[in-house]
mmCIF file as Biopython writes it, N, C-alpha, C and O atoms, coordinates in Angstrom:
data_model
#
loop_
_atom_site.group_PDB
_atom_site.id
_atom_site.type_symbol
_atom_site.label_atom_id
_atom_site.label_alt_id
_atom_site.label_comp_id
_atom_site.label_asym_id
_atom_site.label_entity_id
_atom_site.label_seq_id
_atom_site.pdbx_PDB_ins_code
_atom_site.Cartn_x
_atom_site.Cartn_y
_atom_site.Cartn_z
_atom_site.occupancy
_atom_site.B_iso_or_equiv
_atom_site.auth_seq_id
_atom_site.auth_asym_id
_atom_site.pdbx_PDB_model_num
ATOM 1   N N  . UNK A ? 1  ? -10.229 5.520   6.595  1.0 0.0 1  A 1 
ATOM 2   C CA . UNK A ? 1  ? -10.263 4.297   5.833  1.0 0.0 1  A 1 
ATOM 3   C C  . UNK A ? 1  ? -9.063  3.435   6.195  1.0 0.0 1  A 1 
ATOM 4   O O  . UNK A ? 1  ? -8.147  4.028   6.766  1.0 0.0 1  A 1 
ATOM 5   N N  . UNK A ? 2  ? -8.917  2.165   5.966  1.0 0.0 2  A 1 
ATOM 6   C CA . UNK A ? 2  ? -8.024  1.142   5.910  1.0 0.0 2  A 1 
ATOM 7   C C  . UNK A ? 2  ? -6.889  0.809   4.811  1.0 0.0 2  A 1 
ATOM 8   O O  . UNK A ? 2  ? -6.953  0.173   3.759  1.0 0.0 2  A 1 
ATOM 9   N N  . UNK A ? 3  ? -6.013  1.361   5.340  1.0 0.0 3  A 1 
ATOM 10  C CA . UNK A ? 3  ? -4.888  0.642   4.353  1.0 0.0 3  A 1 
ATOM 11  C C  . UNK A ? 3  ? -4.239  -0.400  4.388  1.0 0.0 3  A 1 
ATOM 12  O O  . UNK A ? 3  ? -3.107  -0.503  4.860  1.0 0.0 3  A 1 
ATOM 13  N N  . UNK A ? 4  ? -4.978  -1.400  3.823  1.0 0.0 4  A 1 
ATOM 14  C CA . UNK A ? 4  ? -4.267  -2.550  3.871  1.0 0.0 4  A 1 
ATOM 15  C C  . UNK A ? 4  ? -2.741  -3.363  3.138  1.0 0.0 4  A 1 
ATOM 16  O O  . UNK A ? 4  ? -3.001  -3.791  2.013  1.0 0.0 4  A 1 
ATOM 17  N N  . UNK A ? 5  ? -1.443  -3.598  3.522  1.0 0.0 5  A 1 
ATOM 18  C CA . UNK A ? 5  ? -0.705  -3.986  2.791  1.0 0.0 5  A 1 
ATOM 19  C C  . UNK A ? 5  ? 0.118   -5.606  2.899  1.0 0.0 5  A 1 
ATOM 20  O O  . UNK A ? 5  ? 0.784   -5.969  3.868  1.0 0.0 5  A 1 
ATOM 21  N N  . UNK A ? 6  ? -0.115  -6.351  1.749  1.0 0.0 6  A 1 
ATOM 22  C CA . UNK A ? 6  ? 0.531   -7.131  2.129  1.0 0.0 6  A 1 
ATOM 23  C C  . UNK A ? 6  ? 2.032   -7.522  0.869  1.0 0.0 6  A 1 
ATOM 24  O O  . UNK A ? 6  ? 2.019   -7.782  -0.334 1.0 0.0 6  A 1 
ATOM 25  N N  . UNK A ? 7  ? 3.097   -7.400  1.810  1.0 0.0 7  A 1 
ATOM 26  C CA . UNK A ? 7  ? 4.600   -7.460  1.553  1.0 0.0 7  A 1 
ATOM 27  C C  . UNK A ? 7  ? 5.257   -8.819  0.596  1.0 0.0 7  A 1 
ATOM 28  O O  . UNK A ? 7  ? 6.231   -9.389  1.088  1.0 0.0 7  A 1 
ATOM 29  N N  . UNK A ? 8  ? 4.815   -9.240  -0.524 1.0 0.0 8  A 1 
ATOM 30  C CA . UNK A ? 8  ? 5.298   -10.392 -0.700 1.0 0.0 8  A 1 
ATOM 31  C C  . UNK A ? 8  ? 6.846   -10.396 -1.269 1.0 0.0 8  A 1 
ATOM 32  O O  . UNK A ? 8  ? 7.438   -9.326  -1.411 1.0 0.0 8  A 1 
ATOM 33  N N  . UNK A ? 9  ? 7.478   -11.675 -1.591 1.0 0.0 9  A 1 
ATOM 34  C CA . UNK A ? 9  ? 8.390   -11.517 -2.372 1.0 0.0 9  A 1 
ATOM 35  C C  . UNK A ? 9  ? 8.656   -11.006 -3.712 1.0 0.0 9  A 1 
ATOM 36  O O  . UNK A ? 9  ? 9.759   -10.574 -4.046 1.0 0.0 9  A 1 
ATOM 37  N N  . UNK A ? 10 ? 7.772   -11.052 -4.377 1.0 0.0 10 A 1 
ATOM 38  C CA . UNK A ? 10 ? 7.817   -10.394 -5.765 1.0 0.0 10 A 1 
ATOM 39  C C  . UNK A ? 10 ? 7.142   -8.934  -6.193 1.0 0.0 10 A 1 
ATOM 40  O O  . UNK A ? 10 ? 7.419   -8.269  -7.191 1.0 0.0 10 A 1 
ATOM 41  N N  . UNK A ? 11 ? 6.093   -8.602  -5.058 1.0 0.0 11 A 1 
ATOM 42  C CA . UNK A ? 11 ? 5.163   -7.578  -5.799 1.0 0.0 11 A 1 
ATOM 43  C C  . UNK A ? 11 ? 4.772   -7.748  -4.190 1.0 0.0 11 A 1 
ATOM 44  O O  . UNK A ? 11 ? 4.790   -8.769  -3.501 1.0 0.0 11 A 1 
ATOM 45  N N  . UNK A ? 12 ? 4.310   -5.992  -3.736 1.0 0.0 12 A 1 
ATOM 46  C CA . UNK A ? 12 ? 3.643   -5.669  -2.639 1.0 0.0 12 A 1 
ATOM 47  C C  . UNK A ? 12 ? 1.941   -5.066  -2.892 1.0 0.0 12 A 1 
ATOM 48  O O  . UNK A ? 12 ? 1.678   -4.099  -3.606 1.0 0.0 12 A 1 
ATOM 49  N N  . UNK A ? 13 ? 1.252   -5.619  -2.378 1.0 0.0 13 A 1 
ATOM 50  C CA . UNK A ? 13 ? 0.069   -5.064  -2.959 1.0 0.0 13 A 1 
ATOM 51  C C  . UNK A ? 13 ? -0.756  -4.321  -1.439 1.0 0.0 13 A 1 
ATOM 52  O O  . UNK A ? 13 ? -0.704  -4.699  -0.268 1.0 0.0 13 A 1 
ATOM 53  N N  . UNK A ? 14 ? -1.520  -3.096  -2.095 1.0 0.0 14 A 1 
ATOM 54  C CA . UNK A ? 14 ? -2.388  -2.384  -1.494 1.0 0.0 14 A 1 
ATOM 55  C C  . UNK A ? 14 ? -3.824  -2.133  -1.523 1.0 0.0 14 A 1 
ATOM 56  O O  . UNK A ? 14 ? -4.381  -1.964  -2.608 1.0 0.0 14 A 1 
ATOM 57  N N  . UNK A ? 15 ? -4.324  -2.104  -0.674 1.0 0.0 15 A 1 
ATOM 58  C CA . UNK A ? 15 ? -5.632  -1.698  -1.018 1.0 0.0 15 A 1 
ATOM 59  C C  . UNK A ? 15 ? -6.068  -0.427  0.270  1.0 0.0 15 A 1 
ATOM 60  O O  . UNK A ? 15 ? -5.499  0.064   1.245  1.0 0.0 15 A 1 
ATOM 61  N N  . UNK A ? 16 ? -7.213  -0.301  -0.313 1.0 0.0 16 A 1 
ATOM 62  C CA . UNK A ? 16 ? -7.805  0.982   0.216  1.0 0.0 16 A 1 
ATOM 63  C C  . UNK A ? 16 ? -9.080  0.950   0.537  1.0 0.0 16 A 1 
ATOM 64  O O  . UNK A ? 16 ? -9.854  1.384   -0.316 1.0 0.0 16 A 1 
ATOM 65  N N  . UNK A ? 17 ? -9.597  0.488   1.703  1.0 0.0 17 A 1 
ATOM 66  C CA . UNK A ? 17 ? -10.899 0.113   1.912  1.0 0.0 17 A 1 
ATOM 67  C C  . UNK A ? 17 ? -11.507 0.876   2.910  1.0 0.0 17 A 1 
ATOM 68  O O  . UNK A ? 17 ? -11.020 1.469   3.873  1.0 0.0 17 A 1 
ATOM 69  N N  . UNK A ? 18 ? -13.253 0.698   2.307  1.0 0.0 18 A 1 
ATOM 70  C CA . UNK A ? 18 ? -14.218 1.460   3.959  1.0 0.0 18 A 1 
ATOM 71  C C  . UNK A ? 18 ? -15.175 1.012   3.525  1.0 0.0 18 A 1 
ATOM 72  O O  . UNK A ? 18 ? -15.824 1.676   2.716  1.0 0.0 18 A 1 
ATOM 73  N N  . UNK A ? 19 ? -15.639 -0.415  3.958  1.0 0.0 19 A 1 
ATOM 74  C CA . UNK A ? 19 ? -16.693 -1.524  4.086  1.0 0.0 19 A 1 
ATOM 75  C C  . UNK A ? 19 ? -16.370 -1.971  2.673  1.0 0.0 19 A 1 
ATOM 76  O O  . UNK A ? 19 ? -15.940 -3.119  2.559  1.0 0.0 19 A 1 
ATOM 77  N N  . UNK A ? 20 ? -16.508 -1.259  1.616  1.0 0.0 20 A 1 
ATOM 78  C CA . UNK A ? 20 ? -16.051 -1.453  0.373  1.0 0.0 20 A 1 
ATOM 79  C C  . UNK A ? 20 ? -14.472 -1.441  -0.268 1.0 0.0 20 A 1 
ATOM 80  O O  . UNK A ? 20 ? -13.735 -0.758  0.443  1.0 0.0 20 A 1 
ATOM 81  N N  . UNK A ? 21 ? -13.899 -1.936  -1.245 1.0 0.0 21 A 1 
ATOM 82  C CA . UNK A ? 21 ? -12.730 -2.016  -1.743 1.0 0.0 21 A 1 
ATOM 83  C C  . UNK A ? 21 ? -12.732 -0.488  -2.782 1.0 0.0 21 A 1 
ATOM 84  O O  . UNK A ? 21 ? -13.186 -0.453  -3.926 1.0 0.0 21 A 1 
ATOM 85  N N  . UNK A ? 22 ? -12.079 0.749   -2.012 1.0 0.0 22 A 1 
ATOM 86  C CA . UNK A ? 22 ? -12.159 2.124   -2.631 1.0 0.0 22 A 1 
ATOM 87  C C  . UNK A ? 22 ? -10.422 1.615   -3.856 1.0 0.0 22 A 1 
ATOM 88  O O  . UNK A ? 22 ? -9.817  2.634   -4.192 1.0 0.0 22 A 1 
ATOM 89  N N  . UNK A ? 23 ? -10.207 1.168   -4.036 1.0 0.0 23 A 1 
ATOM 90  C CA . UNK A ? 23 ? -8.827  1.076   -4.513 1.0 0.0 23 A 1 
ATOM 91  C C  . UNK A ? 23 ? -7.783  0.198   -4.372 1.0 0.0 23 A 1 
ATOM 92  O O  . UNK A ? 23 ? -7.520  -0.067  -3.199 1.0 0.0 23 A 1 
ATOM 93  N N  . UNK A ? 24 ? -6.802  -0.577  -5.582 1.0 0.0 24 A 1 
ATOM 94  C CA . UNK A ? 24 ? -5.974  -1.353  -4.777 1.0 0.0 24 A 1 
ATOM 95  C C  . UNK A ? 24 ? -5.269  -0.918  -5.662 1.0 0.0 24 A 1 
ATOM 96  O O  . UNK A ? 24 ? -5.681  -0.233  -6.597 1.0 0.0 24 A 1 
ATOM 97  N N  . UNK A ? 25 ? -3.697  -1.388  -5.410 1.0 0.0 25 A 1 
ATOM 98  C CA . UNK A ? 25 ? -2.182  -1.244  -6.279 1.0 0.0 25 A 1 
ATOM 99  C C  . UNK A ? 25 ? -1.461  -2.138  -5.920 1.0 0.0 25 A 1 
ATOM 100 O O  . UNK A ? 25 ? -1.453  -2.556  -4.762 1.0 0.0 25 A 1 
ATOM 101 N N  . UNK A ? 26 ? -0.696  -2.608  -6.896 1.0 0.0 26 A 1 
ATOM 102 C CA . UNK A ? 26 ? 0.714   -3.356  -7.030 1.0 0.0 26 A 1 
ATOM 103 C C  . UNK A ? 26 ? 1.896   -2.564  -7.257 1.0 0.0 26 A 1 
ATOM 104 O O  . UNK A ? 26 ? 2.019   -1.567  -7.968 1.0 0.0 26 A 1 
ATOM 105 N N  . UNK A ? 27 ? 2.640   -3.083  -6.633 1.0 0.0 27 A 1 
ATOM 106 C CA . UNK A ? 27 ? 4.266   -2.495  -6.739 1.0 0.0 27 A 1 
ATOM 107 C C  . UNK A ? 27 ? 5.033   -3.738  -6.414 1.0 0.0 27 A 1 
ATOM 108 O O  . UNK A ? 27 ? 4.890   -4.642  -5.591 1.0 0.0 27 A 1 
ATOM 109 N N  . UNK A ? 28 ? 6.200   -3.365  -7.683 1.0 0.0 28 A 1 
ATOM 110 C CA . UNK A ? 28 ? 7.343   -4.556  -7.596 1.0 0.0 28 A 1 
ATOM 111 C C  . UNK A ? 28 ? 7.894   -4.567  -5.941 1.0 0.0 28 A 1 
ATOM 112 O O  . UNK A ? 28 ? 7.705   -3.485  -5.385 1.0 0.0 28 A 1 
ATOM 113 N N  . UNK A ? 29 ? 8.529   -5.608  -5.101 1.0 0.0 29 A 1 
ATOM 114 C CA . UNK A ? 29 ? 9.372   -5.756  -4.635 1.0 0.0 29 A 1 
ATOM 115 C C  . UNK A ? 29 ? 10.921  -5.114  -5.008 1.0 0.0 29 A 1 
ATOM 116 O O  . UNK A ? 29 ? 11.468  -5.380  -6.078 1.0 0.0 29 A 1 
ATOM 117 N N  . UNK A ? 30 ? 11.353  -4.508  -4.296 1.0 0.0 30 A 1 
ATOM 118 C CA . UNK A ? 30 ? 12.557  -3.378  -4.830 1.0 0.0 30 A 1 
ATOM 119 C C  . UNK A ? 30 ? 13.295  -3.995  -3.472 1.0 0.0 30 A 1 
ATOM 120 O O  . UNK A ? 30 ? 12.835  -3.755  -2.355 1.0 0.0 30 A 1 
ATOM 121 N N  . UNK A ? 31 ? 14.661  -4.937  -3.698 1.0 0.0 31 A 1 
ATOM 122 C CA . UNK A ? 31 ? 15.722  -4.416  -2.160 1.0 0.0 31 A 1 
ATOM 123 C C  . UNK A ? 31 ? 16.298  -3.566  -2.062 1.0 0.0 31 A 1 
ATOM 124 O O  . UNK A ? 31 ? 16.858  -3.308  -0.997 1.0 0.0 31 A 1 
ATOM 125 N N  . UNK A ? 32 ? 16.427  -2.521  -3.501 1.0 0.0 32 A 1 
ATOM 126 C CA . UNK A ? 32 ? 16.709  -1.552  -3.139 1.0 0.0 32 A 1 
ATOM 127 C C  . UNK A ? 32 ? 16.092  0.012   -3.202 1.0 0.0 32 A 1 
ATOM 128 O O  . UNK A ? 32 ? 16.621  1.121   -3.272 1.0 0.0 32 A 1 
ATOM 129 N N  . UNK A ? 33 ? 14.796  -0.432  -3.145 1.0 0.0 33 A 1 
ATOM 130 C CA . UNK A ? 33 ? 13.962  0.891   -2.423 1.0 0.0 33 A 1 
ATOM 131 C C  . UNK A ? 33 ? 13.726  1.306   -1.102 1.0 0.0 33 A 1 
ATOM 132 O O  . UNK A ? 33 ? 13.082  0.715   -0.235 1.0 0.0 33 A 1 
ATOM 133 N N  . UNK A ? 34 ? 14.299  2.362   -1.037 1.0 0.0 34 A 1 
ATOM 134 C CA . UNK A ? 34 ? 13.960  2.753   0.198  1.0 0.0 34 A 1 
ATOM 135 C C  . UNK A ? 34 ? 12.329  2.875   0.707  1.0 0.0 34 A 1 
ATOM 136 O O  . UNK A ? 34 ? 11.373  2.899   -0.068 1.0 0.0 34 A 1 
ATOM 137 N N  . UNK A ? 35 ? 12.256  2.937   2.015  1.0 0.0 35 A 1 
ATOM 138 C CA . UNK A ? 35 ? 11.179  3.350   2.499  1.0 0.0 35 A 1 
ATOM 139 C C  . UNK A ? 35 ? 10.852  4.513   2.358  1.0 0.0 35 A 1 
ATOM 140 O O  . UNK A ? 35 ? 9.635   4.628   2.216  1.0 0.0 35 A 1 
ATOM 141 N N  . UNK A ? 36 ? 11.569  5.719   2.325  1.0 0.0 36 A 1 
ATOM 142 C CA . UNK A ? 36 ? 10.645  6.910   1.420  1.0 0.0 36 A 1 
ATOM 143 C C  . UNK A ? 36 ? 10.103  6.972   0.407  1.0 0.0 36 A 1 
ATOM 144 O O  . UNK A ? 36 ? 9.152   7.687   0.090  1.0 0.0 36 A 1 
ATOM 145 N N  . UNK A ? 37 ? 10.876  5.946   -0.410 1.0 0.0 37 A 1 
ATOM 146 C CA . UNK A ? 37 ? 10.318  5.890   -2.088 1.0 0.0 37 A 1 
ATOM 147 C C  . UNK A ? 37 ? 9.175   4.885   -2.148 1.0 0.0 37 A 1 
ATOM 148 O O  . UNK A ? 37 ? 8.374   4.856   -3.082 1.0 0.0 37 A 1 
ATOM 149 N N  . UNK A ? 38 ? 9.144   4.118   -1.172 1.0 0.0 38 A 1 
ATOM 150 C CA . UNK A ? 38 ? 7.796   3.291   -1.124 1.0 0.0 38 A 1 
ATOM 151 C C  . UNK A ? 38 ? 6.247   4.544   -0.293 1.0 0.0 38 A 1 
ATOM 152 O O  . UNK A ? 38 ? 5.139   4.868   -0.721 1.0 0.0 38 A 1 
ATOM 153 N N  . UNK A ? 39 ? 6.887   4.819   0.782  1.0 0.0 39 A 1 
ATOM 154 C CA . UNK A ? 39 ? 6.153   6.569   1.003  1.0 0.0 39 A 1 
ATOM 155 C C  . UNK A ? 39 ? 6.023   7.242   0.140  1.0 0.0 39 A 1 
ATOM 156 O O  . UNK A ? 39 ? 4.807   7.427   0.097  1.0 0.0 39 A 1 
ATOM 157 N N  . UNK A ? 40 ? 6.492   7.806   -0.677 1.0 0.0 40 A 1 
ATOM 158 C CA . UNK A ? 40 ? 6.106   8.682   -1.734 1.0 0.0 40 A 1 
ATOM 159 C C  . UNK A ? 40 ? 5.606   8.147   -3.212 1.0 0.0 40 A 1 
ATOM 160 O O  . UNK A ? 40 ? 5.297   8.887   -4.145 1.0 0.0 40 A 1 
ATOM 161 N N  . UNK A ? 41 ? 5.590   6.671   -3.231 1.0 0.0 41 A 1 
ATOM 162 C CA . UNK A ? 41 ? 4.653   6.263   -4.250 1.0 0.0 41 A 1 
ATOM 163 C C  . UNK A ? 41 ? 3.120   6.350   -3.800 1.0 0.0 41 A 1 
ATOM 164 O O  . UNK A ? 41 ? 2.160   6.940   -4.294 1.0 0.0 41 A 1 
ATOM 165 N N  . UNK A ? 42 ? 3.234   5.690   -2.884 1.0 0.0 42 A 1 
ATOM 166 C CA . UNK A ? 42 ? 1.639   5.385   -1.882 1.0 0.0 42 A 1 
ATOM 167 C C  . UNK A ? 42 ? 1.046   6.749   -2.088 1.0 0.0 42 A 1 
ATOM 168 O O  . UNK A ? 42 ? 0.032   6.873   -2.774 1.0 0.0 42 A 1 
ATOM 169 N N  . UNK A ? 43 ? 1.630   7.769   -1.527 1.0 0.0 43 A 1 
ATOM 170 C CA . UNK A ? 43 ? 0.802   9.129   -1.183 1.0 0.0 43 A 1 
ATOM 171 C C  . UNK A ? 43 ? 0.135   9.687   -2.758 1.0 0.0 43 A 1 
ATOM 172 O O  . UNK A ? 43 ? -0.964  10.177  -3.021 1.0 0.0 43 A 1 
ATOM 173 N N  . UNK A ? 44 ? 1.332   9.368   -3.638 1.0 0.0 44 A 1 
ATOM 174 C CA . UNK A ? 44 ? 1.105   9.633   -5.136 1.0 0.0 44 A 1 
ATOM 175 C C  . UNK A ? 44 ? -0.226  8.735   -5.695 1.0 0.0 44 A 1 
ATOM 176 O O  . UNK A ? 44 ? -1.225  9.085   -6.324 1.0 0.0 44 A 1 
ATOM 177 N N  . UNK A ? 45 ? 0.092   7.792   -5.323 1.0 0.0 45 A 1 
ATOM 178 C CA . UNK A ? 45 ? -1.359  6.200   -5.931 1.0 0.0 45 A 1 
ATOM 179 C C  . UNK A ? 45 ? -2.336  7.359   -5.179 1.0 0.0 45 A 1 
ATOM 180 O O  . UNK A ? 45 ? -2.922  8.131   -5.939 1.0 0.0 45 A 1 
ATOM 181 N N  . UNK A ? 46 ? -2.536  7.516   -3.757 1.0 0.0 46 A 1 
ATOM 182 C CA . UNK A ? 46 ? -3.643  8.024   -3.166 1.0 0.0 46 A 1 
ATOM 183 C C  . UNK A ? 46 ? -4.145  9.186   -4.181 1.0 0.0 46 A 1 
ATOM 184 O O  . UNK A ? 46 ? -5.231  9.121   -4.756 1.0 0.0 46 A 1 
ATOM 185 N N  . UNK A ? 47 ? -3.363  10.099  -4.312 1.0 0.0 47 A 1 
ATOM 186 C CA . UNK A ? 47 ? -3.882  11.424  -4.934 1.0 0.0 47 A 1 
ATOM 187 C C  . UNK A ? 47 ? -4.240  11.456  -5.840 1.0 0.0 47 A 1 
ATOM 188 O O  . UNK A ? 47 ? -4.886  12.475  -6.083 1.0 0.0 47 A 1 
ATOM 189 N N  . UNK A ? 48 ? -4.098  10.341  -7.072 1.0 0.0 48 A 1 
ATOM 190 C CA . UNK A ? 48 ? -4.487  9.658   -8.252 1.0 0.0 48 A 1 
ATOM 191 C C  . UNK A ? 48 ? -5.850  9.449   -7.952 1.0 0.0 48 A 1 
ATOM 192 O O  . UNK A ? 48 ? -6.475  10.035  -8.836 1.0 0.0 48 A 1 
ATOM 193 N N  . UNK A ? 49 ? -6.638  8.914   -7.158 1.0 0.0 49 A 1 
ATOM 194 C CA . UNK A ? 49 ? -7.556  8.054   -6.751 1.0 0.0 49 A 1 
ATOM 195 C C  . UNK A ? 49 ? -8.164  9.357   -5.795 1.0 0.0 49 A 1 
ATOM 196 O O  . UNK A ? 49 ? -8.973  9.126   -4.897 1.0 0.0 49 A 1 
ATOM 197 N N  . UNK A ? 50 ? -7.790  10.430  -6.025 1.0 0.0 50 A 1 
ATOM 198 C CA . UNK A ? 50 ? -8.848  11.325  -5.168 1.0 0.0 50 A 1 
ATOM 199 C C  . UNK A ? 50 ? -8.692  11.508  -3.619 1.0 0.0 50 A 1 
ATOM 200 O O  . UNK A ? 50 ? -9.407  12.309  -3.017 1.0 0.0 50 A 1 
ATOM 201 N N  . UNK A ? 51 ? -7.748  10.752  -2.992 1.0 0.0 51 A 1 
ATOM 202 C CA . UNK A ? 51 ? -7.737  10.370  -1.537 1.0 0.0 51 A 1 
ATOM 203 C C  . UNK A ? 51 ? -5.848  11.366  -1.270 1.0 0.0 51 A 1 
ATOM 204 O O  . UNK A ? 51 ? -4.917  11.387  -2.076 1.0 0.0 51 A 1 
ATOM 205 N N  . UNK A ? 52 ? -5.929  12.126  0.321  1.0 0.0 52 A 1 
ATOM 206 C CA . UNK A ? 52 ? -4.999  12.125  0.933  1.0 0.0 52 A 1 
ATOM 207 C C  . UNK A ? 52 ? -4.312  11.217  1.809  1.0 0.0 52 A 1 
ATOM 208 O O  . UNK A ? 52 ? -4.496  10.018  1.597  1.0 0.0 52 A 1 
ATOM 209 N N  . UNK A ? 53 ? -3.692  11.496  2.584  1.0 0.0 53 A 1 
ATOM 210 C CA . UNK A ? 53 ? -2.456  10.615  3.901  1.0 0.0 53 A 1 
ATOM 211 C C  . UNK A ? 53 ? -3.457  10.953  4.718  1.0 0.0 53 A 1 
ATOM 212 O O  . UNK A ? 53 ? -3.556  10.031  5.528  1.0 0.0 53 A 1 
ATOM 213 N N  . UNK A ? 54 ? -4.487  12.018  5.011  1.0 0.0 54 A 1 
ATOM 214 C CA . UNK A ? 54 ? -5.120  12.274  6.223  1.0 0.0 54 A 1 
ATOM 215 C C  . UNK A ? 54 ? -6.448  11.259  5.781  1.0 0.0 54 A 1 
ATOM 216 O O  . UNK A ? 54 ? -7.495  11.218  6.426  1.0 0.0 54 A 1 
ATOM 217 N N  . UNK A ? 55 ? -6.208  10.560  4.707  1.0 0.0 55 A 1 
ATOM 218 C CA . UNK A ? 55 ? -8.224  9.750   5.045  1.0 0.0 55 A 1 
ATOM 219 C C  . UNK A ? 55 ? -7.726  8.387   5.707  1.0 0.0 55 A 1 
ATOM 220 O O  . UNK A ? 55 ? -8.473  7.587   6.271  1.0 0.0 55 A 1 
ATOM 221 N N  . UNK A ? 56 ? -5.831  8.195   5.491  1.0 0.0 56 A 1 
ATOM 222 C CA . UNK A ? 56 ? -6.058  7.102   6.131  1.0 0.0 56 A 1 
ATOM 223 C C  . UNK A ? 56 ? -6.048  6.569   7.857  1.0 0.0 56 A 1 
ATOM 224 O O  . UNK A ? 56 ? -5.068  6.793   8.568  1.0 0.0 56 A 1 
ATOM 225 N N  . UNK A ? 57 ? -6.752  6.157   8.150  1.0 0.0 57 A 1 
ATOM 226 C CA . UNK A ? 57 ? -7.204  5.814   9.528  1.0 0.0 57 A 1 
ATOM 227 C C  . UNK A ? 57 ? -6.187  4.682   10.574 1.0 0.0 57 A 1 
ATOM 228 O O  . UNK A ? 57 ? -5.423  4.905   11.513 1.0 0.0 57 A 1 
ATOM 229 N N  . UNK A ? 58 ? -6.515  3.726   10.048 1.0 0.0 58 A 1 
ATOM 230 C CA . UNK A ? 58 ? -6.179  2.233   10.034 1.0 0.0 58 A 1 
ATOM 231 C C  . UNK A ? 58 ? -5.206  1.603   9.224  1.0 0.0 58 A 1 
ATOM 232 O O  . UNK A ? 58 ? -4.911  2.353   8.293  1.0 0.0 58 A 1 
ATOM 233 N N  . UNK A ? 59 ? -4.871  1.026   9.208  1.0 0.0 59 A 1 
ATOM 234 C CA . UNK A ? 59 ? -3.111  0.273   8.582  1.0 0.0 59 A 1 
ATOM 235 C C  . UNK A ? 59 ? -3.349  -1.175  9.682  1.0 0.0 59 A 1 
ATOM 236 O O  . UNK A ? 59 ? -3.652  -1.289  10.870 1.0 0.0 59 A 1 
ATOM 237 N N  . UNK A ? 60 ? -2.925  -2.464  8.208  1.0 0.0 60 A 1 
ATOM 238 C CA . UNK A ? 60 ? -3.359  -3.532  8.061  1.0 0.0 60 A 1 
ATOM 239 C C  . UNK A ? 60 ? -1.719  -3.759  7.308  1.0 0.0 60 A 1 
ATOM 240 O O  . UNK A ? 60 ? -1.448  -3.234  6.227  1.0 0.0 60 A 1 
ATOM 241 N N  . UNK A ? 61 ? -0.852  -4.510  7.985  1.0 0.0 61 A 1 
ATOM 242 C CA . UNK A ? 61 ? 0.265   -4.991  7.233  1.0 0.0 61 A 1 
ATOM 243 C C  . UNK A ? 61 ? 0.380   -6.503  7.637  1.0 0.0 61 A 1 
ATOM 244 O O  . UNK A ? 61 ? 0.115   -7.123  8.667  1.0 0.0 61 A 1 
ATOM 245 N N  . UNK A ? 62 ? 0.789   -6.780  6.637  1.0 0.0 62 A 1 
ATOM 246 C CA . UNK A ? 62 ? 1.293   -8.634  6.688  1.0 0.0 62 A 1 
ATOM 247 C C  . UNK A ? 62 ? 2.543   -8.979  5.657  1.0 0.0 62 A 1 
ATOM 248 O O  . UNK A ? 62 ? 2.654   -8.425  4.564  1.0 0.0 62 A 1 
ATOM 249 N N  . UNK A ? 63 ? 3.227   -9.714  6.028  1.0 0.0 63 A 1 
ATOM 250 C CA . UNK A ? 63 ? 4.551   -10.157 5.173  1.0 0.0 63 A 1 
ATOM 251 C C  . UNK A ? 63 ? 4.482   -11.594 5.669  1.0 0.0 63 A 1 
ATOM 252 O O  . UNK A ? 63 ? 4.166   -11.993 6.789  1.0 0.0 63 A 1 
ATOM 253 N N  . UNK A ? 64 ? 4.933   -12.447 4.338  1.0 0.0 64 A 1 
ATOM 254 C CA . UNK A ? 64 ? 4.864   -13.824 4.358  1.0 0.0 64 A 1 
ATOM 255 C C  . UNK A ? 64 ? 5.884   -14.720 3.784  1.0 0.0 64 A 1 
ATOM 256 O O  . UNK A ? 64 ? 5.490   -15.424 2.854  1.0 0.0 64 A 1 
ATOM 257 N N  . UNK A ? 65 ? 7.271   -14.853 4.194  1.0 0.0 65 A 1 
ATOM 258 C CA . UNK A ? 65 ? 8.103   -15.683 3.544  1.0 0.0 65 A 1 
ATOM 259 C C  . UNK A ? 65 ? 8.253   -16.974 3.362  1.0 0.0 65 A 1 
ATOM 260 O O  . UNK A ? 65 ? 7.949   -17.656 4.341  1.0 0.0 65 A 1 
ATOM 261 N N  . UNK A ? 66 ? 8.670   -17.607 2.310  1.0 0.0 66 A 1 
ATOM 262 C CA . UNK A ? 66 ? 7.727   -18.771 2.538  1.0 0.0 66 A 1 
ATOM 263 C C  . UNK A ? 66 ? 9.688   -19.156 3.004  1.0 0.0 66 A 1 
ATOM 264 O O  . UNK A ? 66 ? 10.641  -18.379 2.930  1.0 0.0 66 A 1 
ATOM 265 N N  . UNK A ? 67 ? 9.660   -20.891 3.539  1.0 0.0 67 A 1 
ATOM 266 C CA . UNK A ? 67 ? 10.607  -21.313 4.295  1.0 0.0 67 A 1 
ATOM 267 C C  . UNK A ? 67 ? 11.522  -22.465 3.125  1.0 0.0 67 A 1 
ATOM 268 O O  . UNK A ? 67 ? 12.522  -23.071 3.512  1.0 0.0 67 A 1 
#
């Protein structure tokens, strides 16, 4: 399946798709979260929702600052 993420300034949102929308999540923007702790939320949302790290396939990222 597809994990799609897009990075904004306030809130990062996810989804979880395969032709259909299986799942999405929000998470605050943190400057000071690390990237493991953004890894180990994700894997956690997944296992909530029935899904492992191995269904995902595909990865879809975008970040957009505005100027």
């Amino acid at each position: 399946m597809l994990l799609a993420i897009d990075i904004g300034n306030s809130n990062i949102t996810l989804g979880f798709l395969k032709q259909i929308n299986k799942a999405t999540w929000r998470m605050a923007t943190n400057l000071r979260t690390m990237p493991d702790e953004y890894g180990a939320s994700l894997i956690t949302l997944l296992q909530l929702q029935g899904f492992s790290r191995s269904d995902i396939k595909e990865v879809s990222m975008c970040s957009t600052v505005a100027q």
